[in-house]
N, C-alpha and C positions, 0 to 999 in steps of 0.2 A: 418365413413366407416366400411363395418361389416368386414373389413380383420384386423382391431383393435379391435373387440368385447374380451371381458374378458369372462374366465370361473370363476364363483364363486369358490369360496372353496368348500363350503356347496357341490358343482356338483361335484369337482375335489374328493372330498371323497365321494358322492354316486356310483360314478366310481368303486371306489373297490369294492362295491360290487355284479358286473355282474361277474354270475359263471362263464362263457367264459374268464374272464379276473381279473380273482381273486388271490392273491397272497398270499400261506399259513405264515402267523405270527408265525417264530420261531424264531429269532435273539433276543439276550438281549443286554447290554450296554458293556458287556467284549468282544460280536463276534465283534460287531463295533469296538470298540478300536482296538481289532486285526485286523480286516479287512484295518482298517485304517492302522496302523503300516504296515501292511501287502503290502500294496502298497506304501507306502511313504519312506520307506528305500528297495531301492535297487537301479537304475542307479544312483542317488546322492553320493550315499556313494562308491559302486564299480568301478565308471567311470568319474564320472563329478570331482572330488574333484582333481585328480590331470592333466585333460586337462585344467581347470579352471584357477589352481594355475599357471599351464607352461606357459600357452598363453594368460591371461591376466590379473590377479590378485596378482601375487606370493603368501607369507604368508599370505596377509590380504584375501585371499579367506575366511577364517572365520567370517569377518566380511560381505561380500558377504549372504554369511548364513543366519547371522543376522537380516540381509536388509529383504531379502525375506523370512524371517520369522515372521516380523514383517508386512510386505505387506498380508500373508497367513492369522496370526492370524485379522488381522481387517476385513477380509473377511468372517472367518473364523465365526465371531462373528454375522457379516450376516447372513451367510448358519444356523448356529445353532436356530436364530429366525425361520427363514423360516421355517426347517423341523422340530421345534416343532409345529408350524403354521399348517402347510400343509404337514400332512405326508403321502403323495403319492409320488409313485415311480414318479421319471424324476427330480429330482432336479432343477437345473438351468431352465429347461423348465417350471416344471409346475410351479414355480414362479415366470416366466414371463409372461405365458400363465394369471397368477390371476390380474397380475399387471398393466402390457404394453397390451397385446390382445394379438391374434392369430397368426398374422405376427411375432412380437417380439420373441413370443414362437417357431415360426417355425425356424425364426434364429439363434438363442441359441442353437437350438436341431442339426441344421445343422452344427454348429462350435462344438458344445460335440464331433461332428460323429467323425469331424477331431480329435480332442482331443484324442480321447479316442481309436479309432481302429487305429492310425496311430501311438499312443504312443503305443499298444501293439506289434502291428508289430516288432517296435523298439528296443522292450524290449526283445523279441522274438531274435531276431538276436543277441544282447549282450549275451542271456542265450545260444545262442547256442555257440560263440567264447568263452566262460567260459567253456561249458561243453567239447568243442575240447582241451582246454589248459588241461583240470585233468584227460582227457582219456590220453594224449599225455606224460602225468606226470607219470602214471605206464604202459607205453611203447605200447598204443594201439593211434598208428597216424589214422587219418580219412583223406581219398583223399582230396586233395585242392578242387577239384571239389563240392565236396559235406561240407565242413565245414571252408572254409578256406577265406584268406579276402574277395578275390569278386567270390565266389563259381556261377558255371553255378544254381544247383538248391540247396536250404539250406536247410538240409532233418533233420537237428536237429529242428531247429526254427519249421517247420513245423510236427513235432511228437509231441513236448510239447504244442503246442496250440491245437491239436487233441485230445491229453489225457486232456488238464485243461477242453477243450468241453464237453468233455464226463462227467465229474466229476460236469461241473454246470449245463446239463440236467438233470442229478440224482437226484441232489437237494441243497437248499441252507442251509440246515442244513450241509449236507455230506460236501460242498464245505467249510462252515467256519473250521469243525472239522481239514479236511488237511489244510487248510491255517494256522491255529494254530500250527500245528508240523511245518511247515517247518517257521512260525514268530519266534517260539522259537529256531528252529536253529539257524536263521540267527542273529538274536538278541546277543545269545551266541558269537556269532564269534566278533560281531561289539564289546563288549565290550573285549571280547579277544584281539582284533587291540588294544582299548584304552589302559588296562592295558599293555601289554606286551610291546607295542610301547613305552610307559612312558619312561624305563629302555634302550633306544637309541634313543634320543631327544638331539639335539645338541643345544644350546643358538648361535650359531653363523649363523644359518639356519634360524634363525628368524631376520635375517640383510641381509639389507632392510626389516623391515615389510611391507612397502609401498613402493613399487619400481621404479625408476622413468619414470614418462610415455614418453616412445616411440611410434613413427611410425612402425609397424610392417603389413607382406603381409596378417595375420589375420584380419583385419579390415580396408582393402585397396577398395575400386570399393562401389560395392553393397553389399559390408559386412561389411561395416561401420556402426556402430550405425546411427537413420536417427537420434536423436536428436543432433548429430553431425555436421550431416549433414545439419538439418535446417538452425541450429545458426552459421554456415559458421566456427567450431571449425573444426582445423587439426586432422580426426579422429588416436584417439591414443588406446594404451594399458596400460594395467597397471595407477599407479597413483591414484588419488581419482576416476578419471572417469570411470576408472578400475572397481572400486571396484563394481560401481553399472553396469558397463557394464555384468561386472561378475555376480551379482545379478540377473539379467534377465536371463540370462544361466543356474546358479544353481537354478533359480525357478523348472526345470521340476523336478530334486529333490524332490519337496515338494507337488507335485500333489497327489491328491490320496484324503485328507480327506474330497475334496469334493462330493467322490463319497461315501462317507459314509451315504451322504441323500440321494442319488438313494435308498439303501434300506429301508428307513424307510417305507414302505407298509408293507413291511417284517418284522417290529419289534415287539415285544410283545407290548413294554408300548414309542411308537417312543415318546411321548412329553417331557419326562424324561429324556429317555436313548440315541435318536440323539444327543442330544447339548453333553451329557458328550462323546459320540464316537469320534465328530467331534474335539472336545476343547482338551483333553486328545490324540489322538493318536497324532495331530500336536505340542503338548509341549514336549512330549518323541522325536519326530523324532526333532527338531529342536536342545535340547540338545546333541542327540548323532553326530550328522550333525558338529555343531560347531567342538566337542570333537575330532573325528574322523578328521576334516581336520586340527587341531592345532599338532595334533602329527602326522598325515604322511607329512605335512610342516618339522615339527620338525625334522624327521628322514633323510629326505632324502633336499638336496636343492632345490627349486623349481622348478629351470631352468635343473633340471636331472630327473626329475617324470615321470612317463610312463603316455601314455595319454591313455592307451588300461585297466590297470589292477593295477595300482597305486598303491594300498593298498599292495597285494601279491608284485610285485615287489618290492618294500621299504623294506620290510623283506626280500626277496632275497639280494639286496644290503648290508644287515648288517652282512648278511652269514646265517641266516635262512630259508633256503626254503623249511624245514618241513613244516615252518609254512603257508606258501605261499599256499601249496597244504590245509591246513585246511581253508584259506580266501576263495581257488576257493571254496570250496562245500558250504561253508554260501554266496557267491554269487550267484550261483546256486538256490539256497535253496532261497534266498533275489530274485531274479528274476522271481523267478515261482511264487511267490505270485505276485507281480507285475501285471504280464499278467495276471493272477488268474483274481484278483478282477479288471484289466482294461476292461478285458471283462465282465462282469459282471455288472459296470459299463453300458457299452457302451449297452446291453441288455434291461436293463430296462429304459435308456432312448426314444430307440427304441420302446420300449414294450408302453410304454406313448404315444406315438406317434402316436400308431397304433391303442391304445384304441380309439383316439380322429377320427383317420379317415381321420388324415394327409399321412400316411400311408396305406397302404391296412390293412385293419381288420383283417382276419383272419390268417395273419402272428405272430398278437400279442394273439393269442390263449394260453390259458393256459395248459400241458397237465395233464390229469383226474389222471394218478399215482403221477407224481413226483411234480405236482405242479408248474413248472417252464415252462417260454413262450420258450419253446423246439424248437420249429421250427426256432424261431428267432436267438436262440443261436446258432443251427446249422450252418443257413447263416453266421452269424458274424462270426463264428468260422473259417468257409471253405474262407472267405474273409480275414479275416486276416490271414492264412495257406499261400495264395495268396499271398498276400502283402510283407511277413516276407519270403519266400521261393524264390522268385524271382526278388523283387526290391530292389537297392539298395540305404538306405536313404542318408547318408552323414549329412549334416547339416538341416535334413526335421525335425529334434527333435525342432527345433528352431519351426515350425510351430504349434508342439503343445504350445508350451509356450506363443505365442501369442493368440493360440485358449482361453486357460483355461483362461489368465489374463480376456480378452473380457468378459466373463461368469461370471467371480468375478465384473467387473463393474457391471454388467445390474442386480445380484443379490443386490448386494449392492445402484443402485434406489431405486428397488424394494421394499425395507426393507423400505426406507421412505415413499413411494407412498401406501403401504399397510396402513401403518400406520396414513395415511391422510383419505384416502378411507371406511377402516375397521378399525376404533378404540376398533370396538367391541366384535373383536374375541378375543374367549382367548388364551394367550401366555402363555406356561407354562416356556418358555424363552425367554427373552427381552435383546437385545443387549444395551448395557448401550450408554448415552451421544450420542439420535439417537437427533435430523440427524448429526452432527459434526461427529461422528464416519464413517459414509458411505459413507460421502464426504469425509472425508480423504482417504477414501477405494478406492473408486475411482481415486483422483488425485494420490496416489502411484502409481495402479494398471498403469493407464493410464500413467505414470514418466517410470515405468518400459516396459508397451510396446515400449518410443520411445526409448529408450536402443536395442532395437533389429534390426536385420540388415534389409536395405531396401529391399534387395529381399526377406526375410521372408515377407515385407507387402506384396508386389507385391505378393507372392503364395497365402497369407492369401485373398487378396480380389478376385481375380481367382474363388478359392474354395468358398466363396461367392456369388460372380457372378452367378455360377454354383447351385447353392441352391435354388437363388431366382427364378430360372428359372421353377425349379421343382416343386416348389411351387406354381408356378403359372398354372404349367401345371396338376400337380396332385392334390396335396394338398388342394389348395382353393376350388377346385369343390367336393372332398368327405367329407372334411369337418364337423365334424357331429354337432359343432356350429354354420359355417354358415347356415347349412341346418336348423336346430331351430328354428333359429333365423327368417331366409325366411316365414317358415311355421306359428311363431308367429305373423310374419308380414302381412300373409294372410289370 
């Protein structure tokens, strides 16, 4: 069926070089690393670490970390063949688009959507309740209306995705430059929590390390994990089951380094310098991930952690809330990279997209100054402005953590199927012990989506649904492979 037709590689890189859809090469192996860093500490570190710990993990949330650190890096190890493979923008797309066909690709690119603009949204609305708390701190309160828990309209969230717009139409050089200052804030502060935290650390806050599992209203109905559910287990909290229930949670944590192969079109030397962006900024974030939830466990006991602002609160609790007001501006600072590079991200997957003709075309235009598919950003921008201004998520963050794990599966086929298919192309990185490596990648991946609660699947397949619809109605017929394909047919 030609709705399974593959795009070559060999295609997928003549692609970059249509002027309309060309993408200027300035990134080397340090803006990835950052860019990575850049997205992958901030709502893990300032928010998940102690909802996680309160409601279902307590201390062993560190090992939660772990978990989904080590599900990341085998993923991880994936993606970095791929985009030294295929270093064309759209990641997860265009490595299914080379592997699976055209449909596959269409639905990878349809679940990033969710991924990626509904995690910025998200992240969007945390920067804004950070940035109301350290106005609120040198005595400039902001109407509830306008910044408060469920505000009529969120007029922060929606400034700061208007300014990150503006800053990645300009360009992707301008865009890593800022992402760099505000990684090296945020960085500073995270290691500021570790050390300072150290010196009120109680040995007695780490009892129960593993706490024992209860039935709690967290995980009751359709918020119960489903692998609970299947196997007819009384869904619980806390406990071993905990831990990796919690591991599914604190995955959203650790997203980000696979948008570090979206820009490989954009790198100077991507066969080199992808794998060390993608492999390096995820060993940095997972270290400091651990680090940072052993010592605000440690300071504070688990069952008294704030589920809004965790880190600052704990140092409040000890009597320091200098320090609290120096956490909000490195969370701040931690969250506008975030959004930064989710949009960015979600761009260029788009932008692939649009090259191929699943998309309308000339949305994925490049523009003649700045280099960057400007129009696109626009939309994305003013859509997640939308999203992060006026909807209220709640627990919708679970829906990226299922979006992204999805994407690590179909990349981690991929990796074997390339490999069966094309032995010939050159890797200038090879994920070691394939295929046993990818099928582990998998079976985690897929361990940890059924950790997630049934009504997260019930939206994930919705939003699905909703995809393949499109696809059949737009997609398949602009097509610019199947059209190829037709015309080599006739």
């Amino acid at each position: 069926m030609d709705i399974f037709r593959t795009k070559s590689v060999e295609q997928s890189i003549r692609d970059t070089e249509d002027p309309e859809h060309q993408l200027r090469k300035r990134l080397t192996a340090t803006d990835l690393t950052v860019f990575g860093i850049g997205v992958i500490v901030g709502t893990g570190i300032f928010v998940l670490t102690g909802q996680v710990a309160k409601e279902v993990a307590g201390p062993a949330v560190a090992l939660s970390f772990v978990v989904a650190g080590i599900v990341c890096g085998l993923a991880a190890l994936c993606y970095a063949e791929f985009a030294s493979t295929i270093p064309v923008a759209g990641s997860a797309y265009t490595f299914a688009f080379a592997t699976l066909g055209e449909f596959p690709a269409w639905v990878i690119g349809w679940d990033l959507t969710l991924e990626l603009a509904l995690a910025a949204a998200v992240v969007a609305v945390g920067w804004s309740g950070y940035f109301a708390s350290m106005l609120a701190s040198i005595g400039i309160h902001l109407p509830a209306s306008l910044a408060g828990e469920n505000p009529v309209v969120n007029v922060p969230a929606i400034l700061i995705v208007l300014l990150l717009t503006v800053i990645l139409v300009i360009g992707i050089k301008v865009s890593s430059r800022v992402n760099l200052i505000l990684v090296i804030t945020k960085i500073t502060v995270v290691l500021l929590v570790i050390v300072a935290g150290l010196f009120f650390v109680k040995g007695a806050n780490y009892t129960p390390f593993i706490p024992e599992a209860v039935s709690t209203p967290r995980v009751e109905g359709l918020k119960a994990p489903l692998i609970q559910v299947l196997f007819g287990v009384t869904p619980v909290a806390f406990g071993v089951m905990g831990i990796f229930s919690a591991a599914a949670i604190v995955f959203f944590a650790f997203i980000g380094f696979d948008i570090v192969a979206t820009a490989a079109e954009e790198t100077i030397h991507p066969q080199r310098d992808v794998p060390r962006g993608i492999l390096g900024s995820l060993a940095i974030c997972t270290a400091l991930y651990v680090a940072v939830s052993l010592v605000v466990v440690g300071m504070q006991r688990y069952d008294r952690l704030s589920t809004s602002a965790p880190l600052s609160d704990a140092f409040t609790s000890v009597g320091y809330g200098w320090l609290a007001t120096i956490i909000s501006v490195g969370a701040i600072a931690g969250l506008t990279t975030v959004v930064l590079v989710l949009l960015l991200g979600q761009t260029r997957v788009l932008f692939a997209m649009c090259r191929d003709g699943l998309l309308p075309r000339p949305l994925g235009k490049v523009h003649p100054r700045f280099g960057t598919p400007a129009r696109l950003t626009i939309i994305i921008g003013v859509v997640t402005m939308a999203l992060a201004g006026f909807v209220s998520f709640g627990e919708l963050a679970e829906l990226v953590n299922i979006g992204t794990l999805f994407a690590f599966v179909v990349v981690s086929i991929g990796v074997v199927i390339l490999r069966r298919t094309r032995p010939d192309l050159p890797r200038a990185f090879r994920a070691p012990l394939v295929p046993v490596l990818p099928v582990l990648s998998v079976l985690a991946c897929l361990y940890l989506m059924l950790n997630l609660p049934v009504q997260t699947w019930l939206r994930f397949l919705i939003w699905m649904i909703i995809g393949v619809v499109i696809y059949f109605v737009y997609g398949y017929r602009h097509s610019r492979t199947v059209k190829a394909g037709v015309k080599s047919g006739g």
